[in-house]
PyMOL commands that place a pseudoatom at each C-alpha (Angstrom):
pseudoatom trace, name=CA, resn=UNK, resi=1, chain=A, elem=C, hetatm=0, pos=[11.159, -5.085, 36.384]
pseudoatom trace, name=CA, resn=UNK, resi=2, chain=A, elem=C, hetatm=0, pos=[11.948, -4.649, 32.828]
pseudoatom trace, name=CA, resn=UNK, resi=3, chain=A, elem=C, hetatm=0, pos=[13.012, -7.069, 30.328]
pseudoatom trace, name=CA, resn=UNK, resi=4, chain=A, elem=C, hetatm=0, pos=[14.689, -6.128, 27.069]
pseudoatom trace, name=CA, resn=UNK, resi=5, chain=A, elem=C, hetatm=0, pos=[15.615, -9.002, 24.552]
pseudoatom trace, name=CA, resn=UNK, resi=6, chain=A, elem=C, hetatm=0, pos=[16.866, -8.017, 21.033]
pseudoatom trace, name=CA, resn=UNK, resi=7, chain=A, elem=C, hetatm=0, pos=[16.836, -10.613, 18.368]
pseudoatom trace, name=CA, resn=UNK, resi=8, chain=A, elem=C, hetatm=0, pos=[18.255, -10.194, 15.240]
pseudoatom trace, name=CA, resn=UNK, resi=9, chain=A, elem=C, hetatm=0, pos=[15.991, -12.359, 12.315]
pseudoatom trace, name=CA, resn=UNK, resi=10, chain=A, elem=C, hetatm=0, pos=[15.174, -12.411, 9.156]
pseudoatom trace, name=CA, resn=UNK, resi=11, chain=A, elem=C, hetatm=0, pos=[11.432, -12.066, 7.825]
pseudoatom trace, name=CA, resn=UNK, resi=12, chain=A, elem=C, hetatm=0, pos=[11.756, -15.655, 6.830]
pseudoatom trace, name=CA, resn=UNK, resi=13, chain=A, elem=C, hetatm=0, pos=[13.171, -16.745, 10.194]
pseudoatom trace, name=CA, resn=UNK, resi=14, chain=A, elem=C, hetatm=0, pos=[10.864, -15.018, 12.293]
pseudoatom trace, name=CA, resn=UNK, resi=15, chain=A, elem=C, hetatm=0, pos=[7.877, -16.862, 10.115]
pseudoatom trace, name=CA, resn=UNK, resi=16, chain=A, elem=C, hetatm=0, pos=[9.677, -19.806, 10.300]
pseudoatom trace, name=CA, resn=UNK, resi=17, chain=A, elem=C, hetatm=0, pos=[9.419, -19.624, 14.293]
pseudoatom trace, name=CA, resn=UNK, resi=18, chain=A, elem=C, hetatm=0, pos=[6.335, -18.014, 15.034]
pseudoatom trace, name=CA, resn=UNK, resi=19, chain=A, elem=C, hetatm=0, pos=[4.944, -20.590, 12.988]
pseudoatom trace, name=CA, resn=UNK, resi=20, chain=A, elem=C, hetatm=0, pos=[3.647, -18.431, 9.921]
pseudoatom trace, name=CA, resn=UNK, resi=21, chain=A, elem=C, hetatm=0, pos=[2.801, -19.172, 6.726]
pseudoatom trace, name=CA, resn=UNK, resi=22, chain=A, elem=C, hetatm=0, pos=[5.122, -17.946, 3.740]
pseudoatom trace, name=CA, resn=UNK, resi=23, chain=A, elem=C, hetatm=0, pos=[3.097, -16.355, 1.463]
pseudoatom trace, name=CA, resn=UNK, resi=24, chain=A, elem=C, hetatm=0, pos=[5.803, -14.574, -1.186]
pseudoatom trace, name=CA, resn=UNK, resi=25, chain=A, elem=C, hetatm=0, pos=[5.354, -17.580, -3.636]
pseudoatom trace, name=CA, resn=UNK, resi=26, chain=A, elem=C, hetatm=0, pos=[2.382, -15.981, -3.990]
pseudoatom trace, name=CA, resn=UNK, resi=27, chain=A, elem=C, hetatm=0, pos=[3.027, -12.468, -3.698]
pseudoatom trace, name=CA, resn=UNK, resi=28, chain=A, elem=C, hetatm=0, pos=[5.682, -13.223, -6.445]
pseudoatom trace, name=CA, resn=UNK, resi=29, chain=A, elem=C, hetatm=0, pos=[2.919, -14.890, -8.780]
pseudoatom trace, name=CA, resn=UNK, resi=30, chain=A, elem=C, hetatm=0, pos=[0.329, -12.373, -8.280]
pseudoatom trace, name=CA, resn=UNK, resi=31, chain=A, elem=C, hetatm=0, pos=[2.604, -9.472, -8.728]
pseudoatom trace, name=CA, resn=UNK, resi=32, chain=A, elem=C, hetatm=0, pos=[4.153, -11.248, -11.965]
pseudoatom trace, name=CA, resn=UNK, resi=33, chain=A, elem=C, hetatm=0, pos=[0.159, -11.452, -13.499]
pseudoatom trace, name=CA, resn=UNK, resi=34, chain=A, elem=C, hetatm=0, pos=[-0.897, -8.180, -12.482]
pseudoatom trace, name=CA, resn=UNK, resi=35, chain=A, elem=C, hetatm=0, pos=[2.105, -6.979, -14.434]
pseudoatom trace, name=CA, resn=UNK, resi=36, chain=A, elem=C, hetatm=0, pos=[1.654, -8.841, -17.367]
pseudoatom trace, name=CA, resn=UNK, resi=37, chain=A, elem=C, hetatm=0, pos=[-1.723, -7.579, -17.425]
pseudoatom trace, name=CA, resn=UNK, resi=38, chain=A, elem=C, hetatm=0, pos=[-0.890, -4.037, -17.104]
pseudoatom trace, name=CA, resn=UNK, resi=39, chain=A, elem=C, hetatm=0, pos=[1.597, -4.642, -19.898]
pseudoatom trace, name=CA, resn=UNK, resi=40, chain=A, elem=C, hetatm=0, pos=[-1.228, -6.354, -22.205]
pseudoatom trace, name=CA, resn=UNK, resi=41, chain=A, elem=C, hetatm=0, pos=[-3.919, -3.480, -21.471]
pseudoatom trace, name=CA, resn=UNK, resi=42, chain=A, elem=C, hetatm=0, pos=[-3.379, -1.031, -18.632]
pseudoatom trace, name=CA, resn=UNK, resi=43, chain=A, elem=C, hetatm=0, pos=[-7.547, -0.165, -18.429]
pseudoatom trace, name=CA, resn=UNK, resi=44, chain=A, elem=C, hetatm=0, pos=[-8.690, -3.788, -17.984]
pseudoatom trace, name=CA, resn=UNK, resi=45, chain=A, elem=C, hetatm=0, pos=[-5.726, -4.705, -15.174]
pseudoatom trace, name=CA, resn=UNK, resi=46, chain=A, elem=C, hetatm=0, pos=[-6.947, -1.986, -13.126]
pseudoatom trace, name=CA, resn=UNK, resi=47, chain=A, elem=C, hetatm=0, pos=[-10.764, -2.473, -13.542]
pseudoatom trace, name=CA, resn=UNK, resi=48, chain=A, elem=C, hetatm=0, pos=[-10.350, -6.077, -12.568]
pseudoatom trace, name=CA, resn=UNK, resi=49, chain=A, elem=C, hetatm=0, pos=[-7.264, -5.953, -10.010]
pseudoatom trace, name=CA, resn=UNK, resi=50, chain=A, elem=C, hetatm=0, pos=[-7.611, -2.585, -8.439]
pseudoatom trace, name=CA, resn=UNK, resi=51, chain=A, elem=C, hetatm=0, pos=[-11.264, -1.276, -8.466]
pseudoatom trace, name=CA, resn=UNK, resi=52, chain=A, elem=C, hetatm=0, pos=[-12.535, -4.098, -6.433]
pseudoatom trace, name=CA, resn=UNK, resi=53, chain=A, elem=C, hetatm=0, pos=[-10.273, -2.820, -3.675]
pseudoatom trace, name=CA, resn=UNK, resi=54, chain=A, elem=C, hetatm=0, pos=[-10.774, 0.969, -3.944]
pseudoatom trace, name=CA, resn=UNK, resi=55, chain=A, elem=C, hetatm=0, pos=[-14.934, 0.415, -3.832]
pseudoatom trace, name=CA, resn=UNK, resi=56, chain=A, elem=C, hetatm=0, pos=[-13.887, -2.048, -0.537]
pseudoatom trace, name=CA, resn=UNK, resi=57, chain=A, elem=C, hetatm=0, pos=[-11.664, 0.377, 0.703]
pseudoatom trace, name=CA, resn=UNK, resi=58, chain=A, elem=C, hetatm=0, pos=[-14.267, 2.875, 0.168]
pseudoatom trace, name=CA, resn=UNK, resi=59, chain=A, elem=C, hetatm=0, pos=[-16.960, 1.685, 1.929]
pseudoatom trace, name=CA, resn=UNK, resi=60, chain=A, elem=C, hetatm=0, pos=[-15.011, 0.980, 5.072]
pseudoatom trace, name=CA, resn=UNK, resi=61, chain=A, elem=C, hetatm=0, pos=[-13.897, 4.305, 4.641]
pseudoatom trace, name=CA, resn=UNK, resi=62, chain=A, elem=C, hetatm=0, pos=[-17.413, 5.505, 4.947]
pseudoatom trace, name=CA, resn=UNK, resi=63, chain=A, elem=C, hetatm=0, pos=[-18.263, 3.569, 7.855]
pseudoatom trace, name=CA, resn=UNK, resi=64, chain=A, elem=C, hetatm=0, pos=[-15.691, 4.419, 9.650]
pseudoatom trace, name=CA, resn=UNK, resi=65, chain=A, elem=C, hetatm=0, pos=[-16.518, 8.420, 8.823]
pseudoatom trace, name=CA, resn=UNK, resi=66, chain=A, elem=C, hetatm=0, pos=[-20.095, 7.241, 9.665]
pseudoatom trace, name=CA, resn=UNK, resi=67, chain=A, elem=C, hetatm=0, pos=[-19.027, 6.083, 13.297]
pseudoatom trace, name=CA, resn=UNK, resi=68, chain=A, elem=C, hetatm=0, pos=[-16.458, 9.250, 13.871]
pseudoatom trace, name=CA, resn=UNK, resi=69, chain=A, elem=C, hetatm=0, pos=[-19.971, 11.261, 13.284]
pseudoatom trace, name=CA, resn=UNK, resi=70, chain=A, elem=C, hetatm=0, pos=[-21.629, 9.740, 15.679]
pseudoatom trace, name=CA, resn=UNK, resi=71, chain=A, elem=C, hetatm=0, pos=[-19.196, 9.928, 18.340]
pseudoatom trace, name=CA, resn=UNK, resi=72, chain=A, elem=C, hetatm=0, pos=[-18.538, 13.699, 17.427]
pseudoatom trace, name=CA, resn=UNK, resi=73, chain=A, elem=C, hetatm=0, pos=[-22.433, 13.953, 18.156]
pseudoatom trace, name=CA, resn=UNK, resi=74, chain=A, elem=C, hetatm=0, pos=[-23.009, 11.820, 20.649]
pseudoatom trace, name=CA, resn=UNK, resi=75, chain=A, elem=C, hetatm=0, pos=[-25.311, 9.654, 19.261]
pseudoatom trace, name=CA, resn=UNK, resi=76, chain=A, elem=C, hetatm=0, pos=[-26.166, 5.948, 20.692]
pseudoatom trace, name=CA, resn=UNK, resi=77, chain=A, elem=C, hetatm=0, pos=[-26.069, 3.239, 17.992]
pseudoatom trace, name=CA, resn=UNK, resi=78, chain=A, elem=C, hetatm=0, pos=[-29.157, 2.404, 17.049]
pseudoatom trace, name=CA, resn=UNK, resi=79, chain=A, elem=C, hetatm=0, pos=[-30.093, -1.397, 16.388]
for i in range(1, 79): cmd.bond("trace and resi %d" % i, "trace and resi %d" % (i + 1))
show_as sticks, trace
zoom trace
């Protein structure tokens, strides 16, 4: 048996019933400072917003390349 329901919400409803938090107050305030920051000196916003993220993003990156490797060559994990 199938069951199809279709519910029309919006973001803010469907938060608002699942029980999530709203977090565009601060969205809005952390998009507002990076962009005063970019506006004040473009260099500095992205060494202190952006590079963080990219070196994070990077290193999960690798480990996830690391673990593709080993399944490619069947390797067991090794503790």
């Amino acid at each position: 048996m199938k069951v199809k329901i279709e519910l029309e919400l919006s973001p803010a409803e469907a938060r608002e019933i699942f029980g999530l938090p709203d977090f565009s107050q601060l969205h809005t305030s952390i998009t507002e400072e990076l962009a005063e920051k970019c506006a004040q000196d473009p260099q500095k916003a992205f060494e202190t917003f952006i590079k963080p993220s990219l070196e994070n993003g990077l290193t999960g990156f690798t480990a996830y390349q690391k673990m593709m490797e080993g399944f490619l060559k069947g390797q067991k994990k090794s503790d």
